[in-house]
N, C-alpha and C positions, 0 to 999 in steps of 0.2 A: 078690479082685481083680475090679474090676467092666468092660463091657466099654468104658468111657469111659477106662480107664486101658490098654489091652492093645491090643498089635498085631493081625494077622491068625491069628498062630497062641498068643493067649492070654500073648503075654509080656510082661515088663513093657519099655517101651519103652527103648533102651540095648544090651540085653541079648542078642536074635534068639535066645533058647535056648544057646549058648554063644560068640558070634561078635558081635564087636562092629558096633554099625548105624551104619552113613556118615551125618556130619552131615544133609547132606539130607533123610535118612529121617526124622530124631529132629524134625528142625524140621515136616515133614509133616507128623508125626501129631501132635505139638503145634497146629499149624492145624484140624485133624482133631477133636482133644478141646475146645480153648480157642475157637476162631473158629467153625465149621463146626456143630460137636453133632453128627457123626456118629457113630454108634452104626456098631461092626464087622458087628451082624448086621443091620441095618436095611435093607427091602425096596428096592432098587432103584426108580428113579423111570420110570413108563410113558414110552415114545418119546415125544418130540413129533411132531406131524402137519404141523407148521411143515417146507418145504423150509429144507433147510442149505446155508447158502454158502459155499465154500471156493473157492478159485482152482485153475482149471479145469487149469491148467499142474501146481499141485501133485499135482493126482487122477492126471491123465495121467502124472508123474512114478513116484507110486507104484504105479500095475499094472506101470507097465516095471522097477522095482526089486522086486517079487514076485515075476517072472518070476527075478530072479536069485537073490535070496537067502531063497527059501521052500522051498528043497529039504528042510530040517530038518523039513515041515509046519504052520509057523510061517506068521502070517499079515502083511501091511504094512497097517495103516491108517491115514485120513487123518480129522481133526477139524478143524472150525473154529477161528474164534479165541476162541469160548463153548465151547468143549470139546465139541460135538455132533460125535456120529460121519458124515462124510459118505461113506464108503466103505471096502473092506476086500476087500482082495485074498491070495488065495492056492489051494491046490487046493482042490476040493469038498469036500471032506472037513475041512479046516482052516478054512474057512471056516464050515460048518457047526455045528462046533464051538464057535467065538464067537460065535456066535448066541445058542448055549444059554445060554451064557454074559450074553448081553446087549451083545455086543461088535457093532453091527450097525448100519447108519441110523439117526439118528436118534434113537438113546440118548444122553444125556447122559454123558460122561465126565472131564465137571469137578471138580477135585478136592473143592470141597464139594457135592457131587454123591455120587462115589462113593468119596470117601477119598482114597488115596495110590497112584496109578499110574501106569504111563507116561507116558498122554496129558495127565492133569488137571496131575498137578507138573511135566511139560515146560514145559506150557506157564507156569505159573509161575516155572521158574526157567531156564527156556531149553533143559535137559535133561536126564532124568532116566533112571537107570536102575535098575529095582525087581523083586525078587527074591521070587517064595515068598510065604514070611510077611514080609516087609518092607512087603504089601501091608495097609492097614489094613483093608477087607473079610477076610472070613473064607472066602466063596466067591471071594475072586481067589487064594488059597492056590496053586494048582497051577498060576497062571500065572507068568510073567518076560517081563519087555519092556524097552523103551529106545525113549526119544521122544527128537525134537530138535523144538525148535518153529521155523517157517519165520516168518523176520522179513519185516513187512507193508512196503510202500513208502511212505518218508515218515511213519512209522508209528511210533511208540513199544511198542506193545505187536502178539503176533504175530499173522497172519491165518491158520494153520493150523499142524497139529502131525503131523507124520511117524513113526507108530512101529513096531518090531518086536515080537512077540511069539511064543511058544511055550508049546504047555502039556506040562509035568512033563520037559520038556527043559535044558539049561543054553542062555543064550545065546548065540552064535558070535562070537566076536569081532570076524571079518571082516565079518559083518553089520552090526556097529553101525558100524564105521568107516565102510561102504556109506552108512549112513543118516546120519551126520553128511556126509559128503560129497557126497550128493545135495540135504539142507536148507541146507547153504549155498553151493553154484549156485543153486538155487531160489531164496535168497534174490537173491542179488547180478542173477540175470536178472530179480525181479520189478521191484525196483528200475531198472534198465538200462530198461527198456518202460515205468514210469512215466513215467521222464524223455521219451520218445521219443514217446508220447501225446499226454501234455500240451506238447510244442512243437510237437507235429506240428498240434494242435487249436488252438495258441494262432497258427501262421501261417496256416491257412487261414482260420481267423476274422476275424483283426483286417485284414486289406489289403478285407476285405467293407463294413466298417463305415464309414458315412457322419461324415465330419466332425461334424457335428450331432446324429449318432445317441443320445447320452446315453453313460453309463460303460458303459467294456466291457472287461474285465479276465478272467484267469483266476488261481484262486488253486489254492493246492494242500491236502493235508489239513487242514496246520498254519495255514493263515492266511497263511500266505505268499506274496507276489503273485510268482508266473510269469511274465504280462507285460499290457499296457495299454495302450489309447490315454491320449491327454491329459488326458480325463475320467475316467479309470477312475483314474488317477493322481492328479490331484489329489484324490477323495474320498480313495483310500486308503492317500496318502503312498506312501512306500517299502516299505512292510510294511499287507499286510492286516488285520493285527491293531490297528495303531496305534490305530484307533479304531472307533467304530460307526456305521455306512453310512446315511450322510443325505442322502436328496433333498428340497429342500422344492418340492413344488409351486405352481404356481400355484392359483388360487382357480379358475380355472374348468376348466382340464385336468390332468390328476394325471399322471406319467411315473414311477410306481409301478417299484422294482429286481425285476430278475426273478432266480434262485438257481435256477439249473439243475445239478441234478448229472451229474459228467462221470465213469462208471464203465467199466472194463476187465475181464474177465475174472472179473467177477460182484462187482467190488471198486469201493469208491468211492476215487476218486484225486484230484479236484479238484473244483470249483466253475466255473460259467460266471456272471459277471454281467453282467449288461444292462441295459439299458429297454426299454421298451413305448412308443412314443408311437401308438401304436392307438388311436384315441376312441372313443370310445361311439357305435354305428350312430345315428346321424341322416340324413340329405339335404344338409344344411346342412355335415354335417362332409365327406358325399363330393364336394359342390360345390366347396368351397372347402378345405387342407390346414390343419390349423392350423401356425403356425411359430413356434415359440421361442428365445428365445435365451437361451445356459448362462451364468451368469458364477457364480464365485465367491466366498465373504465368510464367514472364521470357520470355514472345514471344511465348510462348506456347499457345496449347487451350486445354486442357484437359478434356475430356466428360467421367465424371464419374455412376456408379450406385448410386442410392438413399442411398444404404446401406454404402456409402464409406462416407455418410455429415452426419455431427452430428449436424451441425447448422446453419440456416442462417440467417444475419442480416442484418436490412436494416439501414443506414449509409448515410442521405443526396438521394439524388437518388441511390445512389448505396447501389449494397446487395453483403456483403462477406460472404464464405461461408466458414466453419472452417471443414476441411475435412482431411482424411489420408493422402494425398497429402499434407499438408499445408495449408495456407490460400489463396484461390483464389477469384476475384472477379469475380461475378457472370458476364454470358453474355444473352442479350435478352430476361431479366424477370425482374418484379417490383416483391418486396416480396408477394404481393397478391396474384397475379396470380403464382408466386413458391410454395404457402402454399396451391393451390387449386390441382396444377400438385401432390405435395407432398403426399398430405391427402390421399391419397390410399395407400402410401407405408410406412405409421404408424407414418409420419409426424401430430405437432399441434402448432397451434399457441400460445404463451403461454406470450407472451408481443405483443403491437400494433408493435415493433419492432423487432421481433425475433420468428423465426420457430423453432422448436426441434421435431428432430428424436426421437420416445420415444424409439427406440431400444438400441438406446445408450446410455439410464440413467442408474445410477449404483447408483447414491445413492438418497435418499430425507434431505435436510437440510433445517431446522426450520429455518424461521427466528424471526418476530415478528410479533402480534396480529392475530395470528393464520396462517401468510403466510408463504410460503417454496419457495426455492430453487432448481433447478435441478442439480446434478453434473453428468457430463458427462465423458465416459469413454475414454477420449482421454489423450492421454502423458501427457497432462498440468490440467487434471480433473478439465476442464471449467465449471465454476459453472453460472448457468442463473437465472433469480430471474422472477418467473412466478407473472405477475401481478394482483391486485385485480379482473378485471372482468372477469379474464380466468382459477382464483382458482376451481370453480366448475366445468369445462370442462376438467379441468388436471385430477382433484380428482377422475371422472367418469374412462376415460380413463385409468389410471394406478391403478381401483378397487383401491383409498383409500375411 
């Protein structure tokens, strides 16, 4: 019998020398022989020198569950969600002990790591509990433990593993119940603080953010929007995932998405997205702001200069804006407050409905009892028909 076929203590797997082994176990070490190529006496892999991250709640968790259920000399440790040890608690002596063992910072105790143990099949299978020779290592022989793994927030797979263990002792039973009931508070309060986080991040943030500011949304692990101004919303629909996050900039200033991540408790939990409308230090750019305007077209957002709209009109709540681009609808402006941003850059109002660019008149067409029309110089020579009350404010402006 070779040792690709044999447990911890040389037997054929099934068997445990006269005692039948718990599914769990038979499936282990089959991952163990078939997946993994662990070999039972193969050296132990050197610590990493990498800091291990585990949620600081869970570590805290287990020195105070040490305190209670390590009288047997048994030790509580905690593992990532990579099966790295990040701490281990219990008396001097018990601790010490795991050491020797390899039970310690920064060891690896993943199950293709070191076979079939508490920590590495917890986390695997949510929890395990392994005995003696049940352990596929030949040097975990004289230990027994029982892991639960603490489920990640928002998380499909876990962000640490909780386990007991004892060497050449039997398990306590009251122990393990201790440590299933402690991983799942831990779980449900990780959870509970996600949620509290990320609202808490997503009110303070969003009432900051300028109408104009570009997308600003927060998502959560999964891709799932949180919450969003109007911009953040339209790229990214109802669900962040919907699709793939597209700003097309202008040709001369970029408004580049910014991907901030939003971590808790050494844990990543969300996303912040944003823009940057920060230009490029020049003089030119401090003298004067540059100002774009957002519209929509296609799942796009397209933040155009003033000089690229020849028109905009409001349309029920919404204002389209008839531009180089096409027609897009406008994002995070009523036409009032567009006609007010406009007016510096030779924009007028010239109906209660409709803004015009006067750079982009090309022609004046009469209509009747003395009124005219604007035709503008776009592909389709959009003609606007400037109203009675705003005839003399057109006639001023364009010296007739």
């Amino acid at each position: 019998m070779d040792g690709q076929s044999a447990g911890a203590g040389g037997h054929e797997p099934g068997t445990n020398g006269t005692a039948a082994i718990q599914p769990a176990i038979q499936a282990s070490w089959q991952r163990c022989r078939e997946v993994y190529g662990v070999a039972p006496d193969t050296p132990p892999p050197d610590p990493s020198a990498d800091s291990v991250a585990a949620p600081s709640t869970v570590v805290s968790a287990a020195r105070s569950l040490a305190a209670d259920i390590t009288r047997t000399d048994g030790v509580v440790a905690v593992a990532a969600g990579d099966g790295r040890v990040a701490a281990v608690f219990g008396s001097r002596s018990a601790v010490a002990l795991a050491g020797a063992h390899q039970l310690a910072p920064g060891h690896d105790w993943s199950e293709n790591s070191r076979g079939t143990n508490a920590l590495g099949t917890a986390l695997l299978d949510g929890h395990a509990e392994v005995t003696g020779s049940e352990h596929w290592r030949g040097d975990l022989a004289d230990w027994s433990g029982a892991g639960v793994a603490v489920a990640g927030p928002d998380c499909p797979r876990p962000c640490a593993v909780l386990a007991f263990l004892v060497h050449r002792r039997p398990l306590p039973a009251l122990a393990i119940a201790r440590l299933h009931c402690c991983a799942q508070e831990l779980g449900l309060g990780l959870r509970r603080r996600h949620d509290d986080v990320l609202t808490e991040l997503a009110g303070s943030l969003l009432p900051q953010a300028a109408d104009d500011a570009g997308p600003l949304a927060v998502i959560d692990r999964r891709g799932r929007l949180v919450t969003a101004n109007e911009v953040g919303r339209a790229v990214l629909g109802s669900s962040a995932r919907a699709g793939a996050l597209r700003l097309a900039a202008c040709t001369e200033d970029g408004c580049p998405i910014t991907v901030q991540p939003i971590q808790h408790d050494g844990q990543l939990i969300g996303t912040l997205l944003t823009t940057s409308t920060d230009s490029p230090p020049a003089i030119e750019a401090a003298q004067a702001p540059v100002f774009r305007v957002a519209g929509i077209h296609g799942g796009h957002i397209l933040l155009m200069a003033p000089a690229e709209i020849r028109v905009a009109q409001a349309e029920g709540k919404t204002v389209w804006l008839l531009t180089d681009r096409g027609r897009l609808r406008a994002l995070n402006h009523t036409l009032s407050r567009l006609a007010t941003r406009l007016a510096p850059h030779g924009f007028l109002r010239v109906h209660r409905h409709c803004v015009v660019n006067l750079h982009r008149v090309r022609e004046i067409a009469p209509t009747f009892h003395g009124r005219f029309a604007l035709v503008l110089d776009g592909p389709d020579r959009e003609t606007v028909a400037v109203s009675r009350r705003h005839l003399a404010e057109v006639r001023r402006a364009l010296g007739l």
